[in-house]
N, C-alpha and C positions, 0 to 999 in steps of 0.2 A: 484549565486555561483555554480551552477551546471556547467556550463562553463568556472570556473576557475580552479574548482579542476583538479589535472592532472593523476584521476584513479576511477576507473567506479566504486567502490565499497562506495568513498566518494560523489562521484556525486549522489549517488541513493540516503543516504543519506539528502544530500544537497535538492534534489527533493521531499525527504518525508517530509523536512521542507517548504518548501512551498506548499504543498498540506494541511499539519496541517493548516496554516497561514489562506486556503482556508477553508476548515474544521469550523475554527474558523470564520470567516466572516458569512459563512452562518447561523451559529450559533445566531450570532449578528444580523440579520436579520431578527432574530424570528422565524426560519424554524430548531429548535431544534434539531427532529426527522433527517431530513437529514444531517444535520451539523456531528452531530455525526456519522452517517450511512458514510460517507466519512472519516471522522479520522478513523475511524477502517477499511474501505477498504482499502484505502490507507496506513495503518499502515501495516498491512500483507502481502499487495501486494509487499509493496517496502522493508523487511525483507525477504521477501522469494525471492525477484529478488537479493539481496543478496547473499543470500545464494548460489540459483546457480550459482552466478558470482564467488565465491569462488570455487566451485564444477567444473563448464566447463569450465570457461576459461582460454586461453591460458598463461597467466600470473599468478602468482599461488596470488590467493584471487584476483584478480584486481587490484592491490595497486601497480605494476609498473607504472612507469611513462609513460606517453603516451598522445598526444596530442587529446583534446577531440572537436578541433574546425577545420572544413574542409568547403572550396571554403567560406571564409570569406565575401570579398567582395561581391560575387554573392548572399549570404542570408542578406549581409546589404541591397543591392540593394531591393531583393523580400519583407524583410520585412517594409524597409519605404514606399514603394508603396502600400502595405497593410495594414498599419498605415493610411498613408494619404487614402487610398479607404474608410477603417471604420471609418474614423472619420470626412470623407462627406457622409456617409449616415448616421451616429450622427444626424449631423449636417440640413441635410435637409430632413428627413425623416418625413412623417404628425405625430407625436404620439399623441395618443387618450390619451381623456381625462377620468379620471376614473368616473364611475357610482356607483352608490350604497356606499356601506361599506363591510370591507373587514368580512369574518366569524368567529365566536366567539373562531374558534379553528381553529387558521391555519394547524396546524401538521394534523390533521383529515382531513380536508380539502385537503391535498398534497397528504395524505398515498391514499383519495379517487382517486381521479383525474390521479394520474399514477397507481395504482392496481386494482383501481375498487372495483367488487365483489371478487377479485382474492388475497385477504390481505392474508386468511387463507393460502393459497396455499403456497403464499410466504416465509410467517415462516415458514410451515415446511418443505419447500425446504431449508429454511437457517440453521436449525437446522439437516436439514440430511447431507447437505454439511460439516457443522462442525463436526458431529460423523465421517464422512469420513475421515476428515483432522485425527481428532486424529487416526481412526484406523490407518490410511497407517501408522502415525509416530509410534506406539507400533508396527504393526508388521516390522516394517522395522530394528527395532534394536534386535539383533541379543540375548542381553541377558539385565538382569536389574541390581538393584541396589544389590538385593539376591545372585546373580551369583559371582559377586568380592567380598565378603567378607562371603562367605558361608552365611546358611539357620537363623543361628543364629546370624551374622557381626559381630563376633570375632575372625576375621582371624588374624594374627599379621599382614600380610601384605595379599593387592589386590591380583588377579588372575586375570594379566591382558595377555590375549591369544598375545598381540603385543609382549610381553615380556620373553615371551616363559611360562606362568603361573607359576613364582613363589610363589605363595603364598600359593598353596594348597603340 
């Protein structure tokens, strides 16, 4: 569907639904820990590409029409030969036979094998990256919920500055 829509704001989207789809697969395959660790990348990432699709581009929000498919023919061509490449070496590739049994906790298992000793580290890089995200959004907004309808919010009406601040 990403390919059908005809504006970059429904295509993103469209692409956050198949990334969920993914998300959920992995899930299904008993790798919990990442399954989820991907719906939530993917949820932010493609909400915030969003966003700034609204914000810079040339089209105001992206929701103009606009053709989202270029040199057709020459990506059908690149992609069936890339189909058929991957799915002769599917196909005739030795693959090994499994040894042993798999570990009692796969999720531990995974978190070790790509972080290492390095787990600690990563949470609190993920957890600083998130105080980040929220500071920039607080301080980026110019006033709160306080400021429109005064200290106590019984202004009859907002004080809204686009509007030349009637309300105070």
């Amino acid at each position: 569907m990403v390919f059908r829509f005809d504006s970059m704001a429904r295509a993103t989207y469209a692409l956050l639904l198949s990334l969920l789809c993914v998300g959920g697969l992995v899930v299904r395959l008993g790798l919990d820990y990442l399954g989820v660790v991907i719906v939530l990348m993917m949820t932010v990432e493609m909400a915030l590409m969003a966003v700034f699709m609204v914000m810079h581009m040339m089209n105001p929000a992206g929701l103009m029409p606009m053709s989202m498919l270029h040199n057709t023919k020459g990506a059908a061509v690149v992609c069936g030969g890339l189909f058929v490449l991957l799915a002769a070496g599917i196909v005739l590739a030795p693959w090994p036979h499994r040894r042993g049994r798999p570990g009692d906790d796969a999720t531990r298992a995974l978190g070790e094998s790509l972080m290492g000793p390095h787990m600690l580290t990563m949470m609190t890089l993920g957890l600083a990256l998130f105080a980040t995200i929220v500071a920039t959004v607080v301080l980026a907004t110019r006033r709160g919920r306080y400021d429109r309808f005064g200290d106590a919010l019984r202004a009859p009406r907002a004080d809204d500055p686009a509007r030349g601040g009637v309300g105070r």
